[in-house]
C-alpha positions, 0 to 999 in steps of 0.5 A: 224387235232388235237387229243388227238392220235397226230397231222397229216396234209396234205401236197400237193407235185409235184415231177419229176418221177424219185424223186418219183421211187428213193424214192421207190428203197430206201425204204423210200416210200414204198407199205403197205402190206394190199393193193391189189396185183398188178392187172392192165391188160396190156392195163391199163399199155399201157395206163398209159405211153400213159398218161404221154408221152402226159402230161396228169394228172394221178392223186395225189398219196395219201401217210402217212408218219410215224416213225412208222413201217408198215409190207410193200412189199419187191418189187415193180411192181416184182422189189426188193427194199431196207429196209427202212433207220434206224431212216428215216420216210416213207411214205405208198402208201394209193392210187396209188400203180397200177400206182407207181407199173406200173411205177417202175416196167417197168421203174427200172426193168433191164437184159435180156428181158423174155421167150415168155411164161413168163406169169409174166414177160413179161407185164413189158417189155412195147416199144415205137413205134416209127414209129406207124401206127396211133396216139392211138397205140404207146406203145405196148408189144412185144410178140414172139412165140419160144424161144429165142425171137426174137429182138423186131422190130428196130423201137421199144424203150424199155421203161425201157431204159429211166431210164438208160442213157447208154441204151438209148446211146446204143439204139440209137447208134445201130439204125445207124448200122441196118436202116441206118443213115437217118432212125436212126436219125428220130428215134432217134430223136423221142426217145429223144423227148419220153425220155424227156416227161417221165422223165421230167413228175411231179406227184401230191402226197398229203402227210399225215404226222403224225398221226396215221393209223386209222386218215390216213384212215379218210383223205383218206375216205374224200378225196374220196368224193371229188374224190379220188378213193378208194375201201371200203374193202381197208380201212378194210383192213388196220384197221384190218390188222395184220401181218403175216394175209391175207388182207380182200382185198386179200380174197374178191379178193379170193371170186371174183375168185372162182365164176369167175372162173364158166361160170357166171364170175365175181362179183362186188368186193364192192357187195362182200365185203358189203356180208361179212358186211351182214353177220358178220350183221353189221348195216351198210353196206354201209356207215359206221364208218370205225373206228367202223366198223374196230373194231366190225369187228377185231375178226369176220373176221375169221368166216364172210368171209369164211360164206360170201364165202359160201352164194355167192355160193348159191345165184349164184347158185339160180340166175342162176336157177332163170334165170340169166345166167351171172353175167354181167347182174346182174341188181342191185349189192344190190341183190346179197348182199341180196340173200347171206344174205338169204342164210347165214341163210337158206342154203336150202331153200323149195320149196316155199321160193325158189318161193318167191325168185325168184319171189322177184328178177325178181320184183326189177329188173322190178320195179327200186327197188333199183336205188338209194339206200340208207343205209335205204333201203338196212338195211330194205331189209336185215333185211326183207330177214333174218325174210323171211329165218327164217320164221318169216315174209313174204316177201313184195313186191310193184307190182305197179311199175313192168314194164319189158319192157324197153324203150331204150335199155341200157345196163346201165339200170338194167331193161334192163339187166333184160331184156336181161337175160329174153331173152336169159333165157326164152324169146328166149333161142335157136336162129339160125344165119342167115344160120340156124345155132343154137348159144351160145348167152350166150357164145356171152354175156360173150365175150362182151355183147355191141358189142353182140346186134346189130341194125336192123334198124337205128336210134331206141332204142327200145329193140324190135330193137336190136338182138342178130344175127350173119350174114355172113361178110360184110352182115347187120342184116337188109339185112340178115333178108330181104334176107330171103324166107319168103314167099315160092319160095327160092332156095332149097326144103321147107324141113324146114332146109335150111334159103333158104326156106320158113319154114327154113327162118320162124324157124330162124325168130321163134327163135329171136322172129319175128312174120312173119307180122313184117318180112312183115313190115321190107321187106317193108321198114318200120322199125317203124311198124316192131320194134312196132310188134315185141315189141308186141310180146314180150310183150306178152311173159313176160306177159306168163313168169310174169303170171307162178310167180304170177306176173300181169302186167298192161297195160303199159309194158314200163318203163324208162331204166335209168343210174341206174345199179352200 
């Protein structure tokens, strides 16, 4: 790559691991100090070495290599690396600091293991299993409870021995002391074979060299259309880093906390980041000029981001009024950025907008408004929502397409998230388990929305077939709803509490939404006419809510619920 700022060039290497972390304890390959902080969960690390054991690519390790100096982290992975060599190029990590981290900070990092209550420290400290009880749990975290800990199991390796030739001899040495030599050397054996795959393991790096930051980031950029994993605030945030400065990354990070840490969870990180675009009203806020946008962005960051902060508050706050209990069930990302840029200009809305907004969220979310959308869509509907805040346009919406009730249920498709939120909002908040007892479906929802929603019968989508039922173990949802006395003659008297009894059996039924003719028709063994009665019945209940908005639905309640939601 040729111009008038210098000369840069691509460079692919393939290198052994042990190459690429003596480099970084050197300090010549070193992480720059505008990435994101570490943030891989433990299971990701576990993985990781998983990964490598089996031979399998974890992908090329994009570096820029440059004589000139770049404010860079004075440790690795919480392991402390050297200054960089006077009059020595080095090369920045662009993409790959979670694994290079990962890797030098469990494979160099070396003393006594940590306290059971070190919550820092202990992720580092990743075993082998040796003798593991099936082929996908071989690397674990050993964690104690008291203190000291107790020795990790014998049949345990410790990773960071495989970069350190006398502790892996001293592992293997004491194995034969504590099991036994025919046991030891079984163990050993196995160890050795571990040993060699992790340090024998070549990563693919693709090296930038010269050039000058801004041209590093245009390589980068590019490679990610190609498939090189990149975060859009990661690119900001090296243009417009300035020493002694917190990162953009780290302060949309920031954002993305505060509202995780609400019972509304967490935020799309790349919905946050366009927030701030939005409301430093850049142009384009999904595909732009990195370059260009860097340097209109330089001087405003000080205002946008804590504005952007401030405007996600409120849109979540409206959402949540709105019907959206968690932020998992967000059908489209753009609507949050849209909402907040709604908010940035009109921080109390009346009564009246307040209706109109919430009437435009549950429409684009029925209508597929913004699968796939574009730069000129979402530049239209920003430029829409600030005319509606400053009361200079209405807002404009397309009814034709409203179509709440999703074909297939997939959690995938942001007309079934809609519908979940309707649901558990509107649609049947207060359900009861199959003894009667009322629960926290959102509690439910957070903790795991997939596993949440279970089939009544088998081998059909329809959203009208999937509940949010909580049976007793080992019992079915088909079987527990079945076993209920519908129809009179249970157990106890028909006080109308027990599920044994007749009206009991009817109010556990009442609160998913089951009209009685279906329970008759599920009782029978026929699950296609109980999910088809069902799915009437709730169609007529987002008739009801669709009706309190001013919103006519057509006769065809159903539309695709396709991949669409980001």
């Amino acid at each position: 790559m040729l111009s008038e700022r210098g000369e840069s060039r691509l460079e692919p290497l393939v290198l052994h691991l042990d190459s690429v972390l003596e480099d970084i304890g050197r300090g010549v390959l070193r992480v720059p100090a505008f990435q994101r902080p570490f943030v891989w969960r433990p299971e990701q690390m576990l993985d990781l070495f998983d990964s490598i054991e089996r031979g399998y690519p974890i992908g090329s390790i994009l570096l820029w290599e440059t004589v000139e100096p770049i404010q860079s982290l004075e440790s690795v992975g919480d392991v402390g690396v050297d200054d960089p060599p006077p009059g020595e190029s080095v090369s920045y990590v662009l993409d790959g600091h979670q694994r290079l981290s990962t890797l030098f900070g469990v494979l160099r990092r070396l003393g006594r293991p940590p306290r059971p209550d070190d919550q820092r420290e202990w992720k580092w400290r990743i075993y082998r299993d040796l003798s593991p009880k099936n082929d996908t749990e071989r690397y674990r975290h050993h964690r104690v409870a008291g203190s000291p800990p107790a020795p990790a199991p014998d049949h345990y390796l410790p990773i960071r021995a495989v970069a350190s030739t006398l502790d892996f001899l001293n592992f293997s040495r004491n194995l034969e002391s504590r099991v036994g030599r025919d046991r030891a050397d079984r163990l050993v054996r196995e160890a050795d074979r571990v040993n060699q795959r992790i340090k024998g393991y070549k990563l693919s790096l693709i090296k930038i060299k010269g050039g000058d930051l801004e041209q590093a980031v245009e390589v980068y950029t590019r490679l990610n259309r190609k498939g090189v994993r990149m975060d859009a605030d990661q690119v900001i945030s090296a243009l417009t880093h300035r020493p002694g400065q917190r990162t953009l990354a780290n302060r949309v990070d920031d954002i993305v906390a505060s509202v995780a840490s609400t019972d509304f969870g967490e935020l799309p990180r790349l919905a946050v980041f366009r927030v701030v675009l939005a409301v430093a009203d850049e142009p384009d806020v999904m595909t732009p000029r990195w370059e260009a946008m860097a340097r209109r962005l330089q001087n405003r960051l000080v205002d946008a981001v804590p504005a952007a902060e401030q405007a996600v508050h409120r849109a979540v706050q409206f959402l949540e009024w709105s019907g959206l209990p968690l932020a998992r069930l967000l059908p489209y990302a753009h609507q949050l950025v849209v909402l907040a840029k709604f908010f940035h200009h009109c921080p109390d809305p009346d009564g009246d907008q307040a209706f109109e907004l919430r009437r435009w969220f549950w429409v684009t979310s029925w209508a597929g408004t913004f699968a796939g959308a574009n730069s000129t869509l979402l530049r239209a509907s920003l430029q829409q929502m600030r005319e509606f805040a400053e009361r200079t346009a209405p807002l404009t919406l397309d009814l034709n397409a409203v179509q709440p009730m999703p074909d297939t249920f997939n959690l995938n498709s942001a007309r079934t998230l809609a519908y979940v939120a309707w649901e558990t909002t509107d649609g049947l908040p207060n359900r009861l388990n199959a003894l009667g007892q009322r629960f926290d479906v959102i509690r439910l929802l957070a903790s795991g929305a997939t596993q949440a929603y279970r089939s009544v019968v088998a081998n059909d989508s329809r959203p009208a077939n999937k509940l949010v039922f909580p049976t007793i173990a080992g019992i079915g949802v088909e079987k527990s709803l079945t076993d209920l006395a519908v129809g009179g003659g249970g157990l106890f008297d028909d006080d109308g509490k027990s599920p044994y009894s007749s009206a009991g059996a009817r109010r556990i039924l009442k609160s998913h939404g089951i009209p009685v003719s279906a329970w008759f028709r599920l009782k029978e063994g026929n699950g296609e006419l109980f999910v088809a009665d069902r799915t009437r019945h709730l169609e007529s209940r987002l008739r009801a809510f669709a009706d309190r908005m001013g919103v006519r639905l057509g006769e065809d309640l159903q539309g695709v619920a396709d991949d669409d939601s980001e």
